[in-house]
TIVO-78226 format. One record per residue (C-alpha): residue number from 1; residue in three letters; x negated, y, z. Coordinates in pm, whole numbers. Layout:
<atoms>
  pos  code      px      py      pz
  NUM   ALA       X       Y       Z
...
</atoms>
This chain:
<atoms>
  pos  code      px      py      pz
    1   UNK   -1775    -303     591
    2   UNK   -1913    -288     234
    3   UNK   -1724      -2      40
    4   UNK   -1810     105    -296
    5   UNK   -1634     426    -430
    6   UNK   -1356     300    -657
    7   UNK   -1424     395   -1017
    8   UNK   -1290     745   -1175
    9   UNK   -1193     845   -1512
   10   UNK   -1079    1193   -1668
   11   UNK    -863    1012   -1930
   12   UNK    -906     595   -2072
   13   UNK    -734     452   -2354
   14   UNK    -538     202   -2344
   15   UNK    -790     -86   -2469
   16   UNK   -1069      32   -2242
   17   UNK    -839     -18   -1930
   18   UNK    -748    -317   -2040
   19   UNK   -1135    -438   -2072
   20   UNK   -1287    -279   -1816
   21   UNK   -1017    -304   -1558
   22   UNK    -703    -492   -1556
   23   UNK    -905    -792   -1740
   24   UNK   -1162    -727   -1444
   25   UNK    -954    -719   -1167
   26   UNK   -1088    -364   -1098
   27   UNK    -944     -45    -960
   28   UNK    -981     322   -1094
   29   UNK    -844     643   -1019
   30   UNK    -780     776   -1321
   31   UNK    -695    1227   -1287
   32   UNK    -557    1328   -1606
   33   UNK    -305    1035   -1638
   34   UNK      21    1250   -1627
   35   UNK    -100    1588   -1755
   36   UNK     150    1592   -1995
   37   UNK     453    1463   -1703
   38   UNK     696    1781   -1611
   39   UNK     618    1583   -1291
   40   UNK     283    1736   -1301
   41   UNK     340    2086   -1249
   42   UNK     687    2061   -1096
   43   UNK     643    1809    -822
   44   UNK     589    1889    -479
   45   UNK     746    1961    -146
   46   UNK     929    2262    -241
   47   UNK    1084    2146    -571
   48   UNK    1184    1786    -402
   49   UNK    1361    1977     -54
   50   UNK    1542    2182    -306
   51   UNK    1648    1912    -532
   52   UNK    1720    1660    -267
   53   UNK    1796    1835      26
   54   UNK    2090    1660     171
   55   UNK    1961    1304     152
   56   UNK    1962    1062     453
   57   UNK    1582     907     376
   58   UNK    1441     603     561
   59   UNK    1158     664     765
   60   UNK     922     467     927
   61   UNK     597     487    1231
   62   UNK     316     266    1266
   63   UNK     438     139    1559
   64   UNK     357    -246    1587
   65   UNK     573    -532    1454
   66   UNK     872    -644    1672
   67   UNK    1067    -946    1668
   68   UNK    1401    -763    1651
   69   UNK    1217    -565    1315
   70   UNK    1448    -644    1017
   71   UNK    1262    -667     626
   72   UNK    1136    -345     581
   73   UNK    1380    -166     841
   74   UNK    1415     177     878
   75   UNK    1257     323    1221
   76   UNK    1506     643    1190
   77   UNK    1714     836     943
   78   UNK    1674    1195     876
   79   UNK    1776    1441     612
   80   UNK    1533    1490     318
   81   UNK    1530    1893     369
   82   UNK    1485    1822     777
   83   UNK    1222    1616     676
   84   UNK    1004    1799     440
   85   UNK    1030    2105     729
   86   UNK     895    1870     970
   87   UNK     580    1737     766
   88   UNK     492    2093     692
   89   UNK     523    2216    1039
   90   UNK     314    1958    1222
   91   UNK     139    1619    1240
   92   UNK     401    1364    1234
   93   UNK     405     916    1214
   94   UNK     689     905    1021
   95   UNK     650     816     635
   96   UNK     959     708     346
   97   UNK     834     390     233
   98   UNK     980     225     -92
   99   UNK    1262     445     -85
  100   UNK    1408     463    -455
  101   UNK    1492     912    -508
  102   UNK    1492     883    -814
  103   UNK    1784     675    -813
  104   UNK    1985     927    -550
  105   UNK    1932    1180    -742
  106   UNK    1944    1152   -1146
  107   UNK    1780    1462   -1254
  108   UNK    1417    1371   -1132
  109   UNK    1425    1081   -1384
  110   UNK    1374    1353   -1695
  111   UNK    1027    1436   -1533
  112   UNK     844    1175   -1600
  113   UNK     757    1038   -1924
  114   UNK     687     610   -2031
  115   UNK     370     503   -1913
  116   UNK     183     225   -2099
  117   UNK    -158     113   -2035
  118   UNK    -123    -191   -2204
  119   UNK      61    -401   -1905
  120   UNK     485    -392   -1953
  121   UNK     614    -215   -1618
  122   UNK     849    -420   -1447
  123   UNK    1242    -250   -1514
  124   UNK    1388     -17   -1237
  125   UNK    1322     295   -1144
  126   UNK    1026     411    -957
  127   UNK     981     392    -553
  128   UNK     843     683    -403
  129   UNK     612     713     -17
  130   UNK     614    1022     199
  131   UNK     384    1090     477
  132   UNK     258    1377     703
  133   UNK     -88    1453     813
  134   UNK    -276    1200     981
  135   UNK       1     908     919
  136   UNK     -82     557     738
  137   UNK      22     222     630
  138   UNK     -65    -110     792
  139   UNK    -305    -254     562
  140   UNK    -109    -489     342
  141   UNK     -76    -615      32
  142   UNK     278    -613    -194
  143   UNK     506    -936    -166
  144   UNK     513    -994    -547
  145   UNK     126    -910    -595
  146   UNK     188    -672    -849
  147   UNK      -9    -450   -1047
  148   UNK      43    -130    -912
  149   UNK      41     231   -1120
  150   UNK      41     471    -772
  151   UNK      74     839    -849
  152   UNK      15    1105    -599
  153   UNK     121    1452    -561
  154   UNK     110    1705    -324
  155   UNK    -199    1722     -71
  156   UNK    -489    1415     -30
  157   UNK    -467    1064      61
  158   UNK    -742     823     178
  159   UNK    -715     472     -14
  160   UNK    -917     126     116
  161   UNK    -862    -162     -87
  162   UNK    -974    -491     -97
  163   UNK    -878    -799    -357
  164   UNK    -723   -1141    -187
  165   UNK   -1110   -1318    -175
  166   UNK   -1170   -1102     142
  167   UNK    -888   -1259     346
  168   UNK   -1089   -1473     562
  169   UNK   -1274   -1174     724
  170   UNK    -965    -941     746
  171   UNK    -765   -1076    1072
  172   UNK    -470   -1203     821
  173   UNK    -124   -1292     995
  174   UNK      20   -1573     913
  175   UNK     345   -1594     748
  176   UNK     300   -1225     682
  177   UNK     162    -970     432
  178   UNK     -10    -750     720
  179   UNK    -334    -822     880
  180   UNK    -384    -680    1276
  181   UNK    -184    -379    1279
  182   UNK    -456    -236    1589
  183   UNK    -749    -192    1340
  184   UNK    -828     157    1216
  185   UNK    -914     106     853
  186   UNK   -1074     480     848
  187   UNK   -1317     399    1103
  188   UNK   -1302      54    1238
  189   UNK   -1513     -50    1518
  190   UNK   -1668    -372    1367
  191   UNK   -1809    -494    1754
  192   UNK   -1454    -547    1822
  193   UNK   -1411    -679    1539
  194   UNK   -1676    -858    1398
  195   UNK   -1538   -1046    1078
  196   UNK   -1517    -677     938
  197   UNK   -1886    -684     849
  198   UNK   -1920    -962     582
  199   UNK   -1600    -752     389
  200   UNK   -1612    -591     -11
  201   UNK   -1415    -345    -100
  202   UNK   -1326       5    -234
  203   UNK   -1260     315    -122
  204   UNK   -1142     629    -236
  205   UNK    -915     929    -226
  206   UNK    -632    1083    -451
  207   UNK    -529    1461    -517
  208   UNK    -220    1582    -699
  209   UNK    -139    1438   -1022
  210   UNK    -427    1144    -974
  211   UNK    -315     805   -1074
  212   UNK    -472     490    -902
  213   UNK    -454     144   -1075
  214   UNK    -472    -141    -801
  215   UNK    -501    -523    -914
  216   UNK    -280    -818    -822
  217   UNK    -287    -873    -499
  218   UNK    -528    -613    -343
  219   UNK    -511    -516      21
  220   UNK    -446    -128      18
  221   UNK    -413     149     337
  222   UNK    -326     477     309
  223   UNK    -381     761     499
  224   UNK    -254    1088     457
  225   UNK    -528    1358     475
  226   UNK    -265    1616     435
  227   UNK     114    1593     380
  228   UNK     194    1472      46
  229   UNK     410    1224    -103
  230   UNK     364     954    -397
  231   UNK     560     707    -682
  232   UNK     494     411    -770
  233   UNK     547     175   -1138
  234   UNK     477    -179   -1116
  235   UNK     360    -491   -1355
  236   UNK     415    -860   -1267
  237   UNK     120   -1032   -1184
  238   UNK     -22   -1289   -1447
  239   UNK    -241   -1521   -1315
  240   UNK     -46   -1780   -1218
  241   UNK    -210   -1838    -836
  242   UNK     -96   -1493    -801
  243   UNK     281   -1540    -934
  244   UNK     291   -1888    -743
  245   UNK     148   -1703    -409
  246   UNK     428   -1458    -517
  247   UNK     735   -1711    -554
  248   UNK     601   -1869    -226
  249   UNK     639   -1557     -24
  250   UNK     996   -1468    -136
  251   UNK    1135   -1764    -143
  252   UNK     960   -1944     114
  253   UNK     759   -1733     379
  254   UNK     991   -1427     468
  255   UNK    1264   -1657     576
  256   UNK    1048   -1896     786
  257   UNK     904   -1579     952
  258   UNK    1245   -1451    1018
  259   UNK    1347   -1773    1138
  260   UNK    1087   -1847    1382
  261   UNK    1152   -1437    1522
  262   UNK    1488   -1538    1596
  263   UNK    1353   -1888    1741
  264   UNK    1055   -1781    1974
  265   UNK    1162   -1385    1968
  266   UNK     824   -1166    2062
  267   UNK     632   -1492    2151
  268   UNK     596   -1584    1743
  269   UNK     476   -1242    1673
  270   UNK     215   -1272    1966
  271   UNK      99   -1609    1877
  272   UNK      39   -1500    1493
  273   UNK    -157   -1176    1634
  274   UNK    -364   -1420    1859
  275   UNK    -408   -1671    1584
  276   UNK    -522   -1405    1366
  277   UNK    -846   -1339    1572
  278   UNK    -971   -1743    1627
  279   UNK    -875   -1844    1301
  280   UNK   -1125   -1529    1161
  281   UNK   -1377   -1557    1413
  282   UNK   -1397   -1971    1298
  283   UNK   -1445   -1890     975
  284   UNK   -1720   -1595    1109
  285   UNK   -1866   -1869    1293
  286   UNK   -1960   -2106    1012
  287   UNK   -2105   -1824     794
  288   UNK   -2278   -1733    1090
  289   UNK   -2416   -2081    1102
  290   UNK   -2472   -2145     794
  291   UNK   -2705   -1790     783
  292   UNK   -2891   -1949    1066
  293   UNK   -2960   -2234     931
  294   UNK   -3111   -2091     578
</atoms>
């Protein structure tokens, strides 16, 4: 794969993000985004356990899609102070994913301040993302293709992105948001699978307190270096592909998916994995010919 490092800032007004990087389409870490947050300073595993400890959180493994898999269904339950002990003691698959704290528990809401870098953040309180050493997400990209404000804190996390012009060479499944859930983004083995050479992208990693801005759309996996956890604000995408792409996926291709798992059970979710390969490797095949020909 092609990977340039994805931009970083200290500090960027509100006009220069704008220009250089929501007009763009371009993501940046930017580190001094939140200095001023009580987030900052208070946030991490310690202050959350103590805070939240008797919580039942969500949790989910990178175990592969299965036809019995609800919409973003929950793997296991666990309490919040069980769980904090257990990414601190040891290497562990299970993440919180989308799971909204900050409503559970009120207080958290006074440390953090309004954020504007010039795009309105969609109403609704933040969603936050937990993970231990080692875990990840399937690469993906969000159902509304939003513009995404991701903050981190606590520990390191390994970011790959890539914008919606690469989906041809990424092993897309259909009627999905994933692409094959068997490729390891942090060091994929591109004889296996091929299409992963002609890809663009960025790459890039966050620390406590960083901020990373990523465009409509983009493709993103994380990894967590170390045990950390992160929040996310969100903008509504404005070009209108993007919103009609949008529209089309919650209206339209969740519930065909979910009809055709309850129609064809683990044979639809083979057939898309399969389908994912030869419809990639026909699209390698014409670049490939069209090289040869030059």
């Amino acid at each position: 794969m092609q990977l340039q490092a994805i931009d970083r800032v200290k500090t960027i007004s509100k006009e220069d993000f704008v220009r250089l990087y929501y007009r763009k389409q371009k993501p940046v870490i930017i580190e001094e985004a939140i200095a001023d947050w009580p987030a900052f300073t208070k946030w991490n595993f310690d202050y959350i356990k103590a805070i939240a400890a008797d919580k039942q959180v969500p949790l989910y493994d990178d175990r592969p899609v299965d036809h019995k898999d609800g919409f973003n269904q929950p793997h296991a339950t666990m309490r919040m102070d069980a769980y904090i002990d257990l990414l601190q003691q040891a290497p562990t698959k299970f993440r919180i994913f989308l799971w909204n704290l900050l409503k559970e528990v009120p207080a958290l809401q006074a440390d953090y301040r309004p954020f504007n870098l010039g795009l309105p953040i969609m109403k609704g309180l933040p969603m936050l993302f937990f993970g231990g050493r080692d875990s990840h997400t399937f690469m993906h990209y969000d159902i509304d293709l939003a513009n995404i404000f991701h903050f981190h804190f606590q520990g390191k996390k390994e970011v790959v992105l890539f914008d919606q012009k690469q989906n041809k060479f990424l092993y897309k499944i259909a009627h999905s948001l994933i692409v094959r859930e068997d490729i390891n983004w942090s060091n994929p083995d591109e004889e296996k699978w091929p299409a992963l050479h002609y890809v663009t992208g960025f790459k890039g990693t966050l620390e406590h307190g960083q901020m990373l801005y990523m465009p409509e759309g983009y493709w993103h996996y994380m990894k967590y270096i170390t045990p950390g956890f992160s929040m996310s604000l969100r903008s509504i995408a404005r070009k209108p592909r993007h919103l009609a792409k949008a529209l089309y996926n919650v209206l339209v291709m969740r519930y065909f998916d979910q009809m055709m798992r309850r129609l064809r059970g683990q044979n639809w979710i083979d057939y898309k994995n399969q389908q994912a390969i030869e419809r990639t490797h026909r699209h390698l095949a014409k670049i490939q010919s069209k090289s040869a020909a030059a």
